[in-house]
C-alpha positions, 0 to 999 in steps of 0.5 A: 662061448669059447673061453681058451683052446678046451674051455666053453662058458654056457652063460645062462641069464640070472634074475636073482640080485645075488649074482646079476647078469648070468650064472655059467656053466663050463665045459672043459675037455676036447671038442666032440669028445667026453668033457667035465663040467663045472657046476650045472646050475639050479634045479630048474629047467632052463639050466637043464635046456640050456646045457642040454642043448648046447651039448647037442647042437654045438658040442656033439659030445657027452659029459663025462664028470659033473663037478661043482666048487661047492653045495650051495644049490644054485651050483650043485642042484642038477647032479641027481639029473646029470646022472640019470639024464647024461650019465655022467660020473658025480665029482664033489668036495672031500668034505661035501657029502653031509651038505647035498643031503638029497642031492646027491644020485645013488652012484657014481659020486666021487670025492675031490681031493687037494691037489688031485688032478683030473685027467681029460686026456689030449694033454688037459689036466685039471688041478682041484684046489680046496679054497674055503671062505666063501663056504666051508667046502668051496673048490676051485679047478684050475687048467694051468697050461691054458692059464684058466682058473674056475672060481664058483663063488670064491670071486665072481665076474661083478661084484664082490662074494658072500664070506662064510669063514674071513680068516680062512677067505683070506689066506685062500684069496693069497694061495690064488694070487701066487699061482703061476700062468693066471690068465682068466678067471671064470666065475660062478656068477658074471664076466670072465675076468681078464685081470685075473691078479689085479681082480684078486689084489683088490679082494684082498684090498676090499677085504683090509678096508672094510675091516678099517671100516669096522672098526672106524665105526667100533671107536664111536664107542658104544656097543652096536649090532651088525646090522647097525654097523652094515646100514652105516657101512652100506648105506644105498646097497639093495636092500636085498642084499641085507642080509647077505651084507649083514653075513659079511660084517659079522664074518670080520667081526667074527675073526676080530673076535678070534683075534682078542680085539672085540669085547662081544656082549652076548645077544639074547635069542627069541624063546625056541620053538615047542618041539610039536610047532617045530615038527609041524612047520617041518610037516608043512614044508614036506607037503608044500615041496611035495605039492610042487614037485607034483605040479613039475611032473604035471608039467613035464607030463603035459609038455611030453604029451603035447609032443606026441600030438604032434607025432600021430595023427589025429584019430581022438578026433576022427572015426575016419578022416577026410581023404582027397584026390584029384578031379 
């Protein structure tokens, strides 16, 4: 889909309820030529397909950089097999590296910086910005001439994000809403958003009223927990959302803690684990991923091999095949 004059979204169908509708992919660079990418999706094979067939049949065109606005793994779990299978030069943020831990190809990783720009040629210039909040190491990249912001996870097409760090989310949310020629926001996840400056206004809005709303509840009196305080603040949310809601209440909690305006009672945590019961739930989980990472090669072996079936005759099944003529 054509997003302005050097950007295309690859929107690829989602069923996770964390991010409904789809999750993108974007191209950005001239048509026909080498384009970088804005993160390329899960490590499963229908973001790999998707991309890989757009590329051929609409693109005509290679990747030249693989980017992603940060490491969680529904955003950064394709770069090992954008360097092996397109060759494409691995760009991530400064602080990324520790979190893709086995993610990452030998080579070819470069390191993002603030502000840095990266070059497409043809006039497009990319401007990496670091915008923590949704995660400790979140990007966003934005083409200013063409007034296209690429946000991953810091807001998204329908719905409110996940925050990791509120403070910090926060004065993110105002570095974005002050930059000049906003025109489109592509998320990580839904609808492009074509309000880009109102959209970002009621984060901020949604932000400041779930505070009031926290401490609303806080002056009840009494100590209460944050999964007590989410089930009063989102009483009919999926209840696969808990959890990421509960995440959301105790990062407000959390800076309310930082501000001197929360008394916190320290919790009392479950008796760790033994040292052997840990190492052996670790081996476990080692054996279970390897089994699964067998049975993908399995697949990808069988479906190579169906494929050259169709490629040579059938002589498993004849000594010599039936020949024909005319009468």
């Amino acid at each position: 889909m054509k997003v302005s004059q050097s950007v295309r979204a690859i929107q690829v169908p989602d069923e996770n309820p964390m991010h409904p509708d789809f999750t993108s992919i974007y191209l950005i660079g001239p048509k026909g030529g080498q384009s970088l990418t804005i993160d390329s999706g899960e490590a499963i094979d229908r973001y790999r397909w998707m991309l890989r067939g757009y590329l051929a049949a609409t693109e005509h065109a290679e990747i030249g950089i693989a980017a992603i606005t940060h490491h969680h793994s529904d955003h950064s779990g394709n770069l090992k097999w954008a360097r092996e299978m397109l060759k494409a030069d691995i760009a991530i943020p400064s602080n990324g590296a520790p979190l893709l831990k086995g993610k990452l190809p030998k080579d070819g990783v470069v390191k993002l910086t603030d502000n840095q720009v990266i070059d497409l040629g043809t006039g497009v210039k990319v401007r990496v910005i670091v915008t923590p909040g949704h995660s400790v190491d979140s990007l966003c990249y934005y083409l200013e001439d063409e007034g296209v912001l690429f946000s991953g996870d810091t807001l998204l097409g329908s719905s409110t994000t996940t925050v990791h760090d509120l403070a910090a989310y926060r004065r993110t949310l105002k570095l974005l809403l002050e930059l000049p020629n906003l025109k489109v926001i592509c998320p990580g996840h839904g609808p492009l958003v074509h309000d880009p400056r109102e959209r970002l206004q009621s984060y901020i809005d949604h932000r400041n009223l779930r505070e009031r709303q926290i401490v609303d509840v806080l002056k009840g009196g009494g100590a209460i927990g944050s999964w007590d305080i989410m089930l009063q603040l989102y009483p009919h949310i999926d209840k696969r959302l808990h959890r990421a809601a509960d995440n959301n209440v105790r990062s407000h909690l959390t800076q309310l803690e930082h501000e001197g305006r929360l008394k916190v009672h320290a919790g009392k945590p479950r008796k760790q684990k033994s040292a052997a019961k840990a190492q052996g739930e670790i081996e476990h989980v080692r054996r279970r991923e390897a089994v699964i990472k067998q049975a993908k090669r399995y697949e990808s072996e069988k479906r190579r091999a169906e494929i050259r079936a169709q490629e040579n005759p059938p002589s498993a099944e004849w000594i010599e095949p039936p020949r024909y003529e005319l009468d």
